[in-house]
Backbone of each chain as ProteinMPNN parsed JSONL, in Angstrom:
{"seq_chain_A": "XXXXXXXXXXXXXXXXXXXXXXXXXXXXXXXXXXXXXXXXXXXXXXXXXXXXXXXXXXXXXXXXXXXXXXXXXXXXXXXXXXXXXXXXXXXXXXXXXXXXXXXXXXXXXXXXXXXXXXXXXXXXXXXXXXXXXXXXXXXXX", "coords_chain_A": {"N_chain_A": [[-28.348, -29.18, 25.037], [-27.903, -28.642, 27.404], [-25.019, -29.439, 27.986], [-23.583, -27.953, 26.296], [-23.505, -25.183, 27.265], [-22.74, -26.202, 30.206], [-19.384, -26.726, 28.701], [-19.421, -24.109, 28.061], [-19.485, -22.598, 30.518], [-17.235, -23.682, 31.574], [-15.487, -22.778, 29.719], [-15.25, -19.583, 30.435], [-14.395, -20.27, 32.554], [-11.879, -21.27, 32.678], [-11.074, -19.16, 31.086], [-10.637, -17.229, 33.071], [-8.617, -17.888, 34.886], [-6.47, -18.1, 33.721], [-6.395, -15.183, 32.747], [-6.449, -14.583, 35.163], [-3.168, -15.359, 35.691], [-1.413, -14.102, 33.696], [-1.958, -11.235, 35.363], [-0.635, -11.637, 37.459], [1.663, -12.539, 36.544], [2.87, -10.315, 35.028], [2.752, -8.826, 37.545], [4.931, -10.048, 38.868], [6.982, -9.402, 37.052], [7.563, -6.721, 36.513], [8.2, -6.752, 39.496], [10.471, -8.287, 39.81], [12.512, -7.398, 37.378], [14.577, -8.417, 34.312], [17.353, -7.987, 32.571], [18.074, -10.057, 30.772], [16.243, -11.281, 29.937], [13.396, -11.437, 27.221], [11.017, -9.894, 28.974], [8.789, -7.665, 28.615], [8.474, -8.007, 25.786], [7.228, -10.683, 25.879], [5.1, -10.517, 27.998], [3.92, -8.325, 26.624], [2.662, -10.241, 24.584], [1.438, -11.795, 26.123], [-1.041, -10.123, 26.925], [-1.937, -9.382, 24.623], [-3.091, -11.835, 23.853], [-4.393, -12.243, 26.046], [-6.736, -10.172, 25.552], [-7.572, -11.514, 23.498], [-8.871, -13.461, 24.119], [-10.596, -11.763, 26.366], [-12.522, -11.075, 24.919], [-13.964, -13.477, 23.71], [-14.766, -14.5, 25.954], [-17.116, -12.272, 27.101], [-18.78, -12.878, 25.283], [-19.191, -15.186, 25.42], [-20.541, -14.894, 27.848], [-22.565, -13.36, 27.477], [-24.177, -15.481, 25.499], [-24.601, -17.265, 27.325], [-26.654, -16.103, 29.212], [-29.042, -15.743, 27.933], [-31.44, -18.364, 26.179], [-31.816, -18.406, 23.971], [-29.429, -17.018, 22.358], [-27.906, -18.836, 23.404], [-28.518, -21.196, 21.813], [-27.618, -20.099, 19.493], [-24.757, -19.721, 19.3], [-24.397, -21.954, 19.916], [-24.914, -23.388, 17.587], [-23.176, -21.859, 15.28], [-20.904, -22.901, 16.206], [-21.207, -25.44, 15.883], [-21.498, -26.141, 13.191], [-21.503, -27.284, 9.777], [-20.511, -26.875, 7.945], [-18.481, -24.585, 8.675], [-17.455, -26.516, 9.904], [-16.123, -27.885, 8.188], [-14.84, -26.136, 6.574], [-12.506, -25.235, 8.244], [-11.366, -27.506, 8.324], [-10.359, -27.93, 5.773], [-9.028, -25.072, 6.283], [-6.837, -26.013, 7.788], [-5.508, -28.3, 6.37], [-4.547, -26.964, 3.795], [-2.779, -25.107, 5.136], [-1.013, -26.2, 6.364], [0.113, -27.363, 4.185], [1.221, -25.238, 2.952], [2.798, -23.872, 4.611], [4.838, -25.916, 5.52], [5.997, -25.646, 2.29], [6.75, -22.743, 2.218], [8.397, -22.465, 4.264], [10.545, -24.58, 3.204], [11.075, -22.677, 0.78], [12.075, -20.425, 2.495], [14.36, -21.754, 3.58], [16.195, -22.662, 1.635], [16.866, -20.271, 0.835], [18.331, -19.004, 3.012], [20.403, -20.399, 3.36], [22.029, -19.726, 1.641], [23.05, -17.387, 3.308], [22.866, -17.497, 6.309], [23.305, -19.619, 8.425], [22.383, -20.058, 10.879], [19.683, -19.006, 10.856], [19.342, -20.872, 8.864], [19.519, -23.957, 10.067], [17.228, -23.35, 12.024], [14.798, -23.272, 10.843], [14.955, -25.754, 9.622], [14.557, -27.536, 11.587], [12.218, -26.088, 11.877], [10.905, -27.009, 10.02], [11.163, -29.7, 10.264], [9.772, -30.578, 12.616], [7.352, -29.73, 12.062], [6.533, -31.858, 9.585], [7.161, -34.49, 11.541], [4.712, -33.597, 13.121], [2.885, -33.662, 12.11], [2.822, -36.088, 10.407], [2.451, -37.229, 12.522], [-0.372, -37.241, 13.543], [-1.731, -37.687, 11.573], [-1.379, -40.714, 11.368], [-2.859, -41.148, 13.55], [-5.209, -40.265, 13.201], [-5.956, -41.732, 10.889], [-5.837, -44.864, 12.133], [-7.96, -44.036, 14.284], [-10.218, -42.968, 12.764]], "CA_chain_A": [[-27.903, -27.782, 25.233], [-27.314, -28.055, 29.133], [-24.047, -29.742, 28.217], [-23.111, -26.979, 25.767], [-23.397, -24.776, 28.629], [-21.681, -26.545, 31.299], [-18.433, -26.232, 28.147], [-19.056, -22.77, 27.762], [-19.046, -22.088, 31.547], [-15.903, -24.017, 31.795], [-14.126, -21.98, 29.013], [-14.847, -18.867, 30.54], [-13.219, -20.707, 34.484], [-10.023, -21.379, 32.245], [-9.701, -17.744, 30.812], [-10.37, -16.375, 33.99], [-7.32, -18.361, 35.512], [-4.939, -17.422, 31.988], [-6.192, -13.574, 32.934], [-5.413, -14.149, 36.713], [-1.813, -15.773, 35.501], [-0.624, -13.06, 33.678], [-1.78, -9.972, 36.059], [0.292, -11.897, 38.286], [3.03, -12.596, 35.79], [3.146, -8.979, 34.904], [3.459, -7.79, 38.06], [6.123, -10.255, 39.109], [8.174, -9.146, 35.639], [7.921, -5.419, 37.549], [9.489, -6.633, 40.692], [11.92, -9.175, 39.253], [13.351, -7.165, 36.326], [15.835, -9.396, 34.118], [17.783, -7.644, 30.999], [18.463, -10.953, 29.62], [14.669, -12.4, 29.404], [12.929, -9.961, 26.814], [9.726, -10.027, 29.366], [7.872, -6.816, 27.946], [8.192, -9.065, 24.934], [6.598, -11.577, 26.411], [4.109, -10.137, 28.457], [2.98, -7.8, 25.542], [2.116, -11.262, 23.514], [0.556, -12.808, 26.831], [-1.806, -9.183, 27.138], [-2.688, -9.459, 23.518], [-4.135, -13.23, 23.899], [-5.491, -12.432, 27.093], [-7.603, -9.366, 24.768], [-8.673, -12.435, 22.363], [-9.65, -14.455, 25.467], [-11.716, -11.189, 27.235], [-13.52, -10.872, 23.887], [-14.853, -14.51, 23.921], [-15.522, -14.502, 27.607], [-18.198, -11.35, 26.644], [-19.544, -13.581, 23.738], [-19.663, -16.329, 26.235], [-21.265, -14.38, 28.883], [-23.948, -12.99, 26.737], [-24.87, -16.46, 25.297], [-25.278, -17.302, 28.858], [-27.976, -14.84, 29.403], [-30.615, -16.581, 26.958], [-31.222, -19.454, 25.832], [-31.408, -18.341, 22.122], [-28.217, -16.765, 22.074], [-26.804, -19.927, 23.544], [-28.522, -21.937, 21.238], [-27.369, -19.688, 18.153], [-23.656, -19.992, 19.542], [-24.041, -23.495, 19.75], [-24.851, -23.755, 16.186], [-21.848, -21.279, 15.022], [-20.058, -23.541, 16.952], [-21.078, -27.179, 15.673], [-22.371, -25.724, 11.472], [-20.802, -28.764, 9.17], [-19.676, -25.718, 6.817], [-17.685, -24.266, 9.213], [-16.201, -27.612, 10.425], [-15.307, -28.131, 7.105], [-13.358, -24.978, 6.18], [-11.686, -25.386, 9.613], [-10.028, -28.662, 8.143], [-9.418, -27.153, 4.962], [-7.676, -24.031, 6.636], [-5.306, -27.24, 8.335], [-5.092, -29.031, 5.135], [-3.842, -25.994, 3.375], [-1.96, -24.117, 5.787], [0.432, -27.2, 6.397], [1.328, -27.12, 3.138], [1.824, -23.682, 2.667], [3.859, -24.024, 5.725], [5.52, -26.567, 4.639], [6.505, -24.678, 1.06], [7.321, -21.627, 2.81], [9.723, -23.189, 5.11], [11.641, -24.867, 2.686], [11.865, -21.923, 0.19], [13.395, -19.817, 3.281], [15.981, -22.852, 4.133], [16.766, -22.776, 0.416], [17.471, -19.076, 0.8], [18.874, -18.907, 4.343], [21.178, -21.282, 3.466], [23.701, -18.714, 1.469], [23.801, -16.311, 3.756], [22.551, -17.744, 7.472], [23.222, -21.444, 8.997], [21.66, -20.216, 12.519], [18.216, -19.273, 10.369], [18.852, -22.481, 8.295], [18.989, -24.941, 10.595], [16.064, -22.967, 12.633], [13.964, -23.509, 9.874], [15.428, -26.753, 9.643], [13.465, -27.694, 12.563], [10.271, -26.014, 12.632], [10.034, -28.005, 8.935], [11.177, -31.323, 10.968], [8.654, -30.378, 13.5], [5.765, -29.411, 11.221], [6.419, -32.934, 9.486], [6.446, -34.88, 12.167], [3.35, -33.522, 13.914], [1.645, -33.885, 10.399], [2.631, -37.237, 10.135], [1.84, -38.395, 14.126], [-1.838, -36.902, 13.424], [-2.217, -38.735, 10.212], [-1.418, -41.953, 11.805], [-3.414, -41.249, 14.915], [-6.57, -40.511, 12.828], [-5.984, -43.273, 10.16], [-6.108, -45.808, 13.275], [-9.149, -43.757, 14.695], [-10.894, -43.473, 11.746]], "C_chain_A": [[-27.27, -27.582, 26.62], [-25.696, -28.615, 28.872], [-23.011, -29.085, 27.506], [-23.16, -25.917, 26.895], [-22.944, -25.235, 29.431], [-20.003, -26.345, 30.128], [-18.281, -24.958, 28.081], [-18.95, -22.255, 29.121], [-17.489, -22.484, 31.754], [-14.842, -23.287, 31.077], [-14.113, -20.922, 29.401], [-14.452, -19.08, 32.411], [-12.228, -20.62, 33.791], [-9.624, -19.888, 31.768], [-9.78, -17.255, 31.869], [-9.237, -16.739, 34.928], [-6.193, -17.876, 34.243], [-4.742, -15.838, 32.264], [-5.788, -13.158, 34.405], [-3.622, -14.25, 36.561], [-1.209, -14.474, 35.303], [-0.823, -12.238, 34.423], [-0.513, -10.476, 36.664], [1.662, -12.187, 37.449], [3.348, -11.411, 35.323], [3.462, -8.328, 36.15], [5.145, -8.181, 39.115], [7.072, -9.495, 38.004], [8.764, -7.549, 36.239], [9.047, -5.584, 38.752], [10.893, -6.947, 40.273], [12.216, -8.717, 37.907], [14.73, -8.327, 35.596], [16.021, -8.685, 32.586], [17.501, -8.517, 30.234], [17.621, -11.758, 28.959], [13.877, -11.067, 28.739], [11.178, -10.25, 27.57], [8.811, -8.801, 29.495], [7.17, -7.378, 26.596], [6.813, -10.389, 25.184], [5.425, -11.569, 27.594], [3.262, -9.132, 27.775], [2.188, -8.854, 25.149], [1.413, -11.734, 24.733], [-0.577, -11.758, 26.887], [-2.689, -9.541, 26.126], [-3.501, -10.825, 23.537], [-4.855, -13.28, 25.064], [-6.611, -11.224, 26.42], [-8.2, -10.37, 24.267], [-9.7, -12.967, 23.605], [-10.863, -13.392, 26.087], [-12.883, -11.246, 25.886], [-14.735, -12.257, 23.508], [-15.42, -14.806, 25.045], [-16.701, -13.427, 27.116], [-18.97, -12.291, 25.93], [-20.098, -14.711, 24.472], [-20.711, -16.12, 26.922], [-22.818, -13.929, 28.604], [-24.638, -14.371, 26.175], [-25.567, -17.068, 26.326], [-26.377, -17.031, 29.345], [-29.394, -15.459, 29.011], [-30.181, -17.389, 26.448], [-31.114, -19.687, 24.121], [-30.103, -18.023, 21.805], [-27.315, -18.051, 22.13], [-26.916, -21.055, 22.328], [-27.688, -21.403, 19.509], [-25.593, -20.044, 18.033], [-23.211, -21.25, 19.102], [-24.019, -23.845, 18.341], [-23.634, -23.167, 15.32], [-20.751, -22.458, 15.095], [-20.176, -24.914, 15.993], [-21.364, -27.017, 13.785], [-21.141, -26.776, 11.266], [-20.155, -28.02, 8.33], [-18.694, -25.085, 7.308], [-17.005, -25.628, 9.321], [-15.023, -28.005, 9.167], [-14.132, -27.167, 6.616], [-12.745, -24.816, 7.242], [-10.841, -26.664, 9.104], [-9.44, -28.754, 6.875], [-8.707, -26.745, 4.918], [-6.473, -24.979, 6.943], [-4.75, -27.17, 6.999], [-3.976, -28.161, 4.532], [-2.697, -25.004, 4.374], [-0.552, -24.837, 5.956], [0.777, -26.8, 5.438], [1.96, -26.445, 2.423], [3.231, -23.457, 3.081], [5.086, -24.379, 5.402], [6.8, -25.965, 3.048], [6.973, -23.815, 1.512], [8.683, -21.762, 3.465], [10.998, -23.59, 4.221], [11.957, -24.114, 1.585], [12.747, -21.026, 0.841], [14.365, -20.492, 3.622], [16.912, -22.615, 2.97], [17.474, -20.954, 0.423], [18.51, -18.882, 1.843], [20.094, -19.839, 4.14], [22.442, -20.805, 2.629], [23.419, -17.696, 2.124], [23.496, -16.768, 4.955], [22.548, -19.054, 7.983], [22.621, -21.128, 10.035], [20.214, -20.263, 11.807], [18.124, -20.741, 9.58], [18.667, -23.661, 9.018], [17.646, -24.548, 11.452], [14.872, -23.684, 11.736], [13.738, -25.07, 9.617], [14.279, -27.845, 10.442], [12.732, -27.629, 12.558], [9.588, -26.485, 11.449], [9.512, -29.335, 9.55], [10.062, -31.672, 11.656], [7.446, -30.766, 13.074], [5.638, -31.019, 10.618], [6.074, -33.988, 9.969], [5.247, -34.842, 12.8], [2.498, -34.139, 12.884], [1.265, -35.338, 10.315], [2.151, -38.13, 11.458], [0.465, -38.05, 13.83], [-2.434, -37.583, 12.088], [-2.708, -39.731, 10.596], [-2.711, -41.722, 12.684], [-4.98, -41.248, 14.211], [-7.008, -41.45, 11.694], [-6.882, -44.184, 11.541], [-7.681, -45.528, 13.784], [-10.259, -43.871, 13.638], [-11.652, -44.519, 10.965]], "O_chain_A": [[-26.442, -26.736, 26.961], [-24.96, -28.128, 29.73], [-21.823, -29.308, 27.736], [-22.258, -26.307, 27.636], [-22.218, -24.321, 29.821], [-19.197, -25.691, 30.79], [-17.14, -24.498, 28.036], [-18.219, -21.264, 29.119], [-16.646, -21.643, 32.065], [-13.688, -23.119, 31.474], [-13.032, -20.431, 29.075], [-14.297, -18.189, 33.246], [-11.424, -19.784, 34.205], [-8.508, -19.378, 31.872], [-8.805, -16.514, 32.0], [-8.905, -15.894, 35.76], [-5.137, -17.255, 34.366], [-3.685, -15.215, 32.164], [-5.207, -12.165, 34.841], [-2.87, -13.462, 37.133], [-0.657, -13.796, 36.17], [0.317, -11.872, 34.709], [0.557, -9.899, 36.469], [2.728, -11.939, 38.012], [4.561, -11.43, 35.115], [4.27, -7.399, 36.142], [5.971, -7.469, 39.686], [8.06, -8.961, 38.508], [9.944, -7.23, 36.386], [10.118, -5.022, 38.978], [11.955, -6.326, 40.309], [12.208, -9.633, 37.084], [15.601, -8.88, 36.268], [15.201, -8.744, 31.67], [16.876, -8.319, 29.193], [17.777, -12.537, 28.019], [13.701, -9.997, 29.322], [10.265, -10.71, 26.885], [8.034, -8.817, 30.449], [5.981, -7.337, 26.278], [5.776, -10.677, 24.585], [4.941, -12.623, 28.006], [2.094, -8.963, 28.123], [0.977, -8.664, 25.262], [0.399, -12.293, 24.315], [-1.596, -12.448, 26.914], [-3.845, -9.916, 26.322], [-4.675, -10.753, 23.174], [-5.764, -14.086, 25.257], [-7.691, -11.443, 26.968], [-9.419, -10.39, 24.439], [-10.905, -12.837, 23.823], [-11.968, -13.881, 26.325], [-14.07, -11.482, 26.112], [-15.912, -12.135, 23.168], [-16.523, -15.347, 25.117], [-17.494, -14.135, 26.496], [-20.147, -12.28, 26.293], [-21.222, -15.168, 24.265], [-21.722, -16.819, 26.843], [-23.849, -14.089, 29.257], [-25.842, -14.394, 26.429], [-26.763, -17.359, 26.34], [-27.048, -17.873, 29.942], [-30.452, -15.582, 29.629], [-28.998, -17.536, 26.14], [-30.649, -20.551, 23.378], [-29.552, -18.726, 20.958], [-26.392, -18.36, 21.375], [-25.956, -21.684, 21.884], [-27.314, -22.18, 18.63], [-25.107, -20.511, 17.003], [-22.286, -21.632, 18.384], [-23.126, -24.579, 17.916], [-23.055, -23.996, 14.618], [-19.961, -22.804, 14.217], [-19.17, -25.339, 15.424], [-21.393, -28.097, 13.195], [-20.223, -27.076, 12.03], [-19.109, -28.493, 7.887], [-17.794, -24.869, 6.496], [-15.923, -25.76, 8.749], [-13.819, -28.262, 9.14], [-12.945, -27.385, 6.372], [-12.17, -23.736, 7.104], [-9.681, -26.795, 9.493], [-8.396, -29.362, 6.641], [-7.717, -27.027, 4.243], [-5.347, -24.807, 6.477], [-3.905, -26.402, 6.539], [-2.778, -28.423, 4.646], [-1.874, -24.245, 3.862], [0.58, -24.382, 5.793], [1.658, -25.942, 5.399], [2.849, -26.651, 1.597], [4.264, -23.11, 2.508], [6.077, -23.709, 5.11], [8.03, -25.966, 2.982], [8.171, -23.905, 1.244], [9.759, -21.238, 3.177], [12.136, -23.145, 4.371], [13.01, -24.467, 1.052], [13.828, -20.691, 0.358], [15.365, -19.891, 4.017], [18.117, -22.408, 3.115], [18.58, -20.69, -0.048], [19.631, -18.573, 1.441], [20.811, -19.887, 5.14], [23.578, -21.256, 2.778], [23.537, -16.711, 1.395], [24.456, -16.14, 5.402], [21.452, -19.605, 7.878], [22.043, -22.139, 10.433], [19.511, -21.257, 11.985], [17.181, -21.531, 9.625], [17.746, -24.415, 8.704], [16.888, -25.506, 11.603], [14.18, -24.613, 12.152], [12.63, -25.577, 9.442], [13.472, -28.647, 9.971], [11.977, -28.505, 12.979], [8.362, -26.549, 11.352], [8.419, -29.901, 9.547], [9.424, -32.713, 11.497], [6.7, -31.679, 13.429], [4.668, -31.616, 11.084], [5.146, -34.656, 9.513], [4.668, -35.893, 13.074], [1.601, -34.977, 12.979], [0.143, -35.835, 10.21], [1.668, -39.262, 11.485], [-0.096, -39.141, 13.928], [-3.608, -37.879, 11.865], [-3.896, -40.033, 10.486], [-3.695, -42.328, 12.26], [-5.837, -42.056, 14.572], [-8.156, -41.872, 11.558], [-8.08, -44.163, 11.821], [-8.533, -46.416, 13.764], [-11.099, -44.771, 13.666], [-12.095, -44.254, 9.847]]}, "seq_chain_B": "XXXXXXXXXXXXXXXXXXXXXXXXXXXXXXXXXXXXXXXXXXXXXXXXXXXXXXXXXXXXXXXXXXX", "coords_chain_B": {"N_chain_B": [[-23.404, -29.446, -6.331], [-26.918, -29.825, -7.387], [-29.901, -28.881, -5.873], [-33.11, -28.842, -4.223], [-34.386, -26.418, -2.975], [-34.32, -24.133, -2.479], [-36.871, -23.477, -4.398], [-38.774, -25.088, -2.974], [-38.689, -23.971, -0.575], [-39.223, -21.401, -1.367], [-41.98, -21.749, -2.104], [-43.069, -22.744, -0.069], [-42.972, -20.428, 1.685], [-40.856, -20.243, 3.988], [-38.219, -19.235, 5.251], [-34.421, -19.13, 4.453], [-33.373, -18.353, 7.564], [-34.993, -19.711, 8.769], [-35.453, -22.035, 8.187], [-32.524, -22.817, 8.506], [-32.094, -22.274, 11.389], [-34.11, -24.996, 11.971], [-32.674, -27.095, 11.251], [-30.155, -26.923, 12.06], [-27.794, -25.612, 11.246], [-25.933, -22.534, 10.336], [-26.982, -19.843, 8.51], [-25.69, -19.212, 6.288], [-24.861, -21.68, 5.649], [-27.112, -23.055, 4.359], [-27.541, -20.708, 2.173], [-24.754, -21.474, 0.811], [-25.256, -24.135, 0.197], [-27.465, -24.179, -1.447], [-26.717, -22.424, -3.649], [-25.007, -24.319, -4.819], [-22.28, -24.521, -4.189], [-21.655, -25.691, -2.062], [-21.508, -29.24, -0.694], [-24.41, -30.3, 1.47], [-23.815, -32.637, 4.076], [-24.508, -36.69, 4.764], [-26.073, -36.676, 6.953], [-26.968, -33.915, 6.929], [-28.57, -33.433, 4.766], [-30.642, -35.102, 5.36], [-32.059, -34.299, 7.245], [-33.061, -31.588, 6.188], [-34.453, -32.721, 4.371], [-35.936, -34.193, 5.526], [-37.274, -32.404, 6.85], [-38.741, -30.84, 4.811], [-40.4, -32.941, 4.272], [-40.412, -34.923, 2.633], [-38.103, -37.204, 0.572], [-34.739, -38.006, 0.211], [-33.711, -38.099, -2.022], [-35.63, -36.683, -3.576], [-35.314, -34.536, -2.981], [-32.641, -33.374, -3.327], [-30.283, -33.468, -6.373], [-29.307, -35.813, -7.733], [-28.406, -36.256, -10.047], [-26.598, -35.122, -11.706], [-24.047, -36.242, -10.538], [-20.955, -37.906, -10.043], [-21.849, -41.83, -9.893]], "CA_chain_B": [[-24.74, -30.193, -6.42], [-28.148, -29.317, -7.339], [-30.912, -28.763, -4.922], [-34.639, -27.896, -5.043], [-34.585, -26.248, -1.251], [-34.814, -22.418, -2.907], [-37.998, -23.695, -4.338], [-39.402, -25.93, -1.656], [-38.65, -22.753, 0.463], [-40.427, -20.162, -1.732], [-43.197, -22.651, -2.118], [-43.558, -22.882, 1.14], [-43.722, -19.572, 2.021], [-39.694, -20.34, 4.391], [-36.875, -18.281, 5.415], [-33.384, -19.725, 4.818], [-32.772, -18.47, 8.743], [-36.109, -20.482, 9.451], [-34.743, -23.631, 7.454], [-31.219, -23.207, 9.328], [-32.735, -22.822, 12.743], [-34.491, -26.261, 12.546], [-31.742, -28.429, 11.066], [-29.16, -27.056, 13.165], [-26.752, -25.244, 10.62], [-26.068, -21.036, 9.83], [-28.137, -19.234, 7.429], [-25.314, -18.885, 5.173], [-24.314, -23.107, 5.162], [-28.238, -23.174, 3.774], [-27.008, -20.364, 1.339], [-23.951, -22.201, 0.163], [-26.035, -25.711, -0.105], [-28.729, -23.748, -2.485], [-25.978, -22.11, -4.797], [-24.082, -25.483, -4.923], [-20.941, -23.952, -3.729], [-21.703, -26.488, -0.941], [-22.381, -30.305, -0.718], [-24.681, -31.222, 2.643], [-23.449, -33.9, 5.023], [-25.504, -37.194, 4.936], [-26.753, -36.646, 8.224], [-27.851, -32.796, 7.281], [-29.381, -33.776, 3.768], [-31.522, -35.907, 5.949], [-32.692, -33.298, 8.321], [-33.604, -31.109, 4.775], [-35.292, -33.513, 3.253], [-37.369, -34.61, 6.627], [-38.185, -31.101, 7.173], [-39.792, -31.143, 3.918], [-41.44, -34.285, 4.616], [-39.532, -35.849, 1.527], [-37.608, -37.805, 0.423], [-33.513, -37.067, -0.478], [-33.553, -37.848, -3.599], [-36.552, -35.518, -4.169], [-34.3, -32.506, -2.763], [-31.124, -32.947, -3.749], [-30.672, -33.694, -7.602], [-28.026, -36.341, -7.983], [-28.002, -36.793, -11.463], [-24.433, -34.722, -12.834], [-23.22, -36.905, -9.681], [-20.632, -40.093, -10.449], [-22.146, -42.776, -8.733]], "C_chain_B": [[-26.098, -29.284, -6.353], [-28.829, -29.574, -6.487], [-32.264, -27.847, -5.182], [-35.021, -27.022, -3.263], [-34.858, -24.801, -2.176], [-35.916, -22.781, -3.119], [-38.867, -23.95, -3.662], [-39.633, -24.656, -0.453], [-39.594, -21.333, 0.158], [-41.805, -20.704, -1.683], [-43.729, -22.791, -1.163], [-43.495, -21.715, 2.647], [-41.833, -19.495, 3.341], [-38.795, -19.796, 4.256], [-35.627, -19.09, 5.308], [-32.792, -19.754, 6.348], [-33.372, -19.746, 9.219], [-35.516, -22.09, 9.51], [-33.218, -23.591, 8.214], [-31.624, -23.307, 10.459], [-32.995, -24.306, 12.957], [-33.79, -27.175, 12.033], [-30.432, -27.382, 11.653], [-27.597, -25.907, 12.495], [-26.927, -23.439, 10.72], [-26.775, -20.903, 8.202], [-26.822, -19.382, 6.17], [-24.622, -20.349, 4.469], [-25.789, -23.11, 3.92], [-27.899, -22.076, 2.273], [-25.784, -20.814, 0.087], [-24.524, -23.483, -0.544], [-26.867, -25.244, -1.444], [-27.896, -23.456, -3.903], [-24.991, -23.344, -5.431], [-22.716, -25.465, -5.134], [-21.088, -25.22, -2.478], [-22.199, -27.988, -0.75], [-23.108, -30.579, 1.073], [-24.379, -32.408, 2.742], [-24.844, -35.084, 4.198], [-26.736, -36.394, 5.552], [-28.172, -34.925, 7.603], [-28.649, -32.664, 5.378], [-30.404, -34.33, 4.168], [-32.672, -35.225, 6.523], [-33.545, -32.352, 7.49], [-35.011, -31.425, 4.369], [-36.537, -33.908, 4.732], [-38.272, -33.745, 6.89], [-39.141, -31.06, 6.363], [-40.783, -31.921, 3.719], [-41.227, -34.506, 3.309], [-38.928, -36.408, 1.712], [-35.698, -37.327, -0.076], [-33.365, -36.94, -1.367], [-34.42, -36.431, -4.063], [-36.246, -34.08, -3.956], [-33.385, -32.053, -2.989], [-30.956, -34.041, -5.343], [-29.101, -34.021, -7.973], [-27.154, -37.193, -9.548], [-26.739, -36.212, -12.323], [-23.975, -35.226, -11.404], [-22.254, -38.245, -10.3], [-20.64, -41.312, -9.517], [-21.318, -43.78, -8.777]], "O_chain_B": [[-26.334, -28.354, -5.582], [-28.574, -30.679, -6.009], [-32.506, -26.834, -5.837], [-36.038, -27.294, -2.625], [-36.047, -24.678, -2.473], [-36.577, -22.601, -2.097], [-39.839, -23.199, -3.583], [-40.579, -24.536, 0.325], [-40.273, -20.588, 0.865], [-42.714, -20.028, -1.2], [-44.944, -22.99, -1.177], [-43.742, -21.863, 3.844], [-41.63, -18.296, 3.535], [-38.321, -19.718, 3.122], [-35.625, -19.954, 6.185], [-32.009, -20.642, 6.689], [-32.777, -20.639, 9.824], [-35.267, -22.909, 10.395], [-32.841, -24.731, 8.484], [-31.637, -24.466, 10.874], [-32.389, -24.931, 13.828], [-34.197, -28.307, 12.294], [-29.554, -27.688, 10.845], [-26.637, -25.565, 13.186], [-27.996, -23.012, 11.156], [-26.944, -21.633, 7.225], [-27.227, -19.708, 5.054], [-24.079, -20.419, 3.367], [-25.53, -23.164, 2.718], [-28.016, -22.681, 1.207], [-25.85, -20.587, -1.122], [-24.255, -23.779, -1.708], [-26.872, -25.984, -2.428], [-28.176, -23.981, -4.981], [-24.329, -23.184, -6.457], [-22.067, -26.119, -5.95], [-19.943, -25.484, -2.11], [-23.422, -28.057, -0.628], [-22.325, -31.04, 1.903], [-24.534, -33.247, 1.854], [-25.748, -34.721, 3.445], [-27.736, -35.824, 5.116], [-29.39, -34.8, 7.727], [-29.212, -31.624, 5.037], [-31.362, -34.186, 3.41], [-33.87, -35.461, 6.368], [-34.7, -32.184, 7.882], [-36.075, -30.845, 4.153], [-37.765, -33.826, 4.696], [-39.478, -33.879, 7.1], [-40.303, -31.184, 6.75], [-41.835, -31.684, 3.126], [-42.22, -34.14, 2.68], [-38.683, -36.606, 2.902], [-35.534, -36.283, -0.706], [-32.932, -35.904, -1.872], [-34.005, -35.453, -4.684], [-36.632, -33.006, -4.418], [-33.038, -30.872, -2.983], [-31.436, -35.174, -5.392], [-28.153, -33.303, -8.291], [-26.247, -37.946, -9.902], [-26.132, -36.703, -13.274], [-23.294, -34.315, -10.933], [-22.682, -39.263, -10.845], [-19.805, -41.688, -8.693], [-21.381, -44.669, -7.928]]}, "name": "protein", "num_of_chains": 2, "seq": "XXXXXXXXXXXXXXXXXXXXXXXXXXXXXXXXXXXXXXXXXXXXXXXXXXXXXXXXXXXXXXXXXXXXXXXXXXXXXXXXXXXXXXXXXXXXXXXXXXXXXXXXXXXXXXXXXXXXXXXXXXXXXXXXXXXXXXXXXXXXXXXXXXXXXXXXXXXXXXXXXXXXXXXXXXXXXXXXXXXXXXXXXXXXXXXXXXXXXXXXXXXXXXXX"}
């Protein structure tokens, strides 16, 4: 358990550097205005994941506290039922992904070549990653 | 897969939290395992069956299995 605790202190050192980043990347985006970078855009989406992040820091913080909480965390955390529908959700989501992707290429492709080849890509992408993580845990495996 | 842990558990007087607490899993993996929506790991068939001070076979009922 002490070494589940030294991880859970460490994850809430890293969000508290992700929630120092952005203040400070928000309030540079104030000084240094730029039309051409949409950075309201982009500092909305960094706010909203720094919200997910304060919400597990709390969850963290409170496990912290006692040693039951930490231990109940820990189990959340390591259950063989969860691990499993965690490599399900993968399993399936690729190939959703996957499917999805190439029925919008198939569409995008009479009326948009900038979305088709986009798509193009983040299939190519999704493939390759799929297939370097295959290999990598074949070998490990 | 079948399992005699609902029994073993009423029989013995055991909470499914109680029985997740000491092998390590959530109350509702022990829920899934019982309705056989769920197969246990080796490892946490082991932990089951030790708790009980059995044997695996004697807790988990591998006979509509194809061996």
């Amino acid at each position: 358990m002490k070494e589940f605790e030294k991880k859970v202190k460490k994850r809430i050192f890293f969000s508290r550097i992700y929630i120092a980043t952005i203040i400070i990347f928000i309030i540079l985006t104030r000084i240094f205005s730029n039309d051409e970078i949409p950075l309201d855009f982009i500092s909305g989406f960094s706010v909203g994941i720094g919200s997910v992040m304060m919400f597990y820091m709390a969850q963290y913080h409170k496990a912290l506290k006692s040693e039951e909480e930490l231990e109940k965390l820990y189990i959340e955390e390591t259950d063989e039922r969860q691990q499993y529908i965690k490599s399900m959700i993968g399993s399936s989501s690729i190939t959703a992904s996957i499917v999805i992707f190439t029925l919008g290429m198939l569409v995008s492709s009479f009326f948009n070549l900038t979305v088709f080849i986009t798509l193009l890509i983040a299939l190519m992408t999704l493939i390759i990653v799929t297939l370097a993580f295959k290999i990598y845990y074949n070998k490990k495996l | 897969m079948k399992t005699r842990i609902a029994q073993l558990r009423k029989e013995r007087k055991i909470t499914q939290e109680e029985l997740a607490k000491a092998v390590g899993v959530t109350r509702q993996t022990i829920t899934s395992i019982e309705v056989g929506k769920y197969t246990a790991s080796l490892v946490l068939a082991y932990k089951i069956a030790r708790y009980f001070d059995m044997t695996i076979e004697e807790v988990f009922d591998f006979s509509e299995e194809e061996l």
